[in-house]
Steps between C-alpha positions, in 0.01 A plus 500: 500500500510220754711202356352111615729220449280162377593146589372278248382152447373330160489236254602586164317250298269730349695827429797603229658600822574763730510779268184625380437452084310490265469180400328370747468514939769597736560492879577854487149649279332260752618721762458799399125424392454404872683815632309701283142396637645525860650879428344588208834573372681391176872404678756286354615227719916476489591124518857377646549262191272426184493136560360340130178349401417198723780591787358509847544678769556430880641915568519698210493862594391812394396852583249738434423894606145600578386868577283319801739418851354155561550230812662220377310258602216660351629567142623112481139399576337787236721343254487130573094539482481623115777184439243263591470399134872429453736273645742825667524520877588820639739384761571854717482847430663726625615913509903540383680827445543660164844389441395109503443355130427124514723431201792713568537473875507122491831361630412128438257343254448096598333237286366173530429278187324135563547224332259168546751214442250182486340262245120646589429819369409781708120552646500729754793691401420498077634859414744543807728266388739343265405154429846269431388128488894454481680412820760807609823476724357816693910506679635515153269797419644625825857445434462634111291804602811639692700584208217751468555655835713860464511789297528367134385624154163331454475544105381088474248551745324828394217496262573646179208794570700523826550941488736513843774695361748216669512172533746505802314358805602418816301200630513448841348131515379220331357219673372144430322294707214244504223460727290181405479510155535874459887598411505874580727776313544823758665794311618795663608802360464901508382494158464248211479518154195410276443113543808481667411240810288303243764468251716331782256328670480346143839444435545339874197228380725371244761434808264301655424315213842419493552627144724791634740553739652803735753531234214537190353784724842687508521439113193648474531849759824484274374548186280863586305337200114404549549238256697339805244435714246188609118589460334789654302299764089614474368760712275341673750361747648840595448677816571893632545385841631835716650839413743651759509839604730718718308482849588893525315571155178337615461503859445895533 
């Protein structure tokens, strides 16, 4: 069966998340519902990551194998036209060989989480941010979120319903910045554990408060103890950005 890689855009306010459940709606049965009036086939939609309830999503990707061959083009439009209810943009489609899987051919996972660092609260961006009223020394984030940066155990910064059988990560970045009153966290990583970049991007807040320091954050990475670590930042600040894939695997 013909394999179609999906690039995909959406906000993930109203869902429990990527992964469909049933507890309520996810990006993923919102898919397939769409794929299934286009085809008239009942095929599960592979996702790169299962981002939680209310994380976005700039490039999450996934893949899905239909019986039909299908342009493109023309398969990105069939779908995007039953999404016209939901807030999901199918970005590109596109046909991939059978040995591509969204999740495990990834070489790079990158993240973006926002935080709104001002005394008004958020209008236009209400749900896409993190609202800190508090003023944050975005180059002490910076400087703190580098002890971060490597191949470390990750036990304080993993969810305690993480399931990765590890919690050795490499991560290959960690960047703070600020543009206007938006300070920025950029993560980087092939693979991240449950809650991981908003358990740091948490932890780095309480640098810019100034009630930790770079040498707090290597107490806490440390410890391997979740008890260790600053607040799990909300989810509606959190971004899927871009997945990277070996040019070879996808441009057959």
């Amino acid at each position: 069966m013909p394999r179609y890689r999906l690039t995909i855009e959406y906000d993930g306010g109203p869902y429990v998340g990527w992964q469909r459940q049933s507890n309520g709606p996810s990006v993923q049965a919102a898919i397939e519902a769409a794929i299934l009036a286009v085809s008239g086939e009942e095929a599960t939609v592979f996702g790169s990551g299962r981002t939680d309830a209310g994380v976005h999503a700039e490039g999450q990707v996934g893949h899905v194998d239909l019986s039909r061959d299908w342009d493109g083009e023309r398969l990105r439009a069939a779908i995007q036209a039953h999404l016209k209810d939901q807030p999901v943009a199918i970005l590109e489609a596109s046909r991939v060989g059978d040995d591509f899987h969204c999740r495990f051919s990834a070489t790079a996972r990158h993240y973006l989480y926002r935080i709104l660092n001002r005394r008004p609260p958020p209008a236009l961006d209400l749900g896409r941010v993190w609202w800190v009223r508090a003023p944050l020394d975005h180059e002490a984030m910076h400087r703190a979120a580098q002890v971060l940066v490597g191949h470390h155990d990750f036990s304080t910064f993993r969810s305690t319903h993480c399931q990765a059988k590890s919690a050795m990560k490499t991560l290959d970045a960690l960047d703070v910045s600020r543009i206007g009153p938006h300070v920025e966290i950029r993560a980087s990583s092939r693979s991240f554990l449950h809650n991981q970049v908003r358990s740091m991007a948490g932890t780095l807040k309480l640098v810019g408060e100034g009630r930790w320091t770079a040498r707090d954050v290597q107490r806490a990475l440390d410890a391997r103890n979740r008890t260790a670590c600053g607040p799990v930042a909300p989810a509606s600040g959190l971004y899927l950005v871009r997945i990277d894939y070996p040019p070879d695997i996808i441009n057959r």
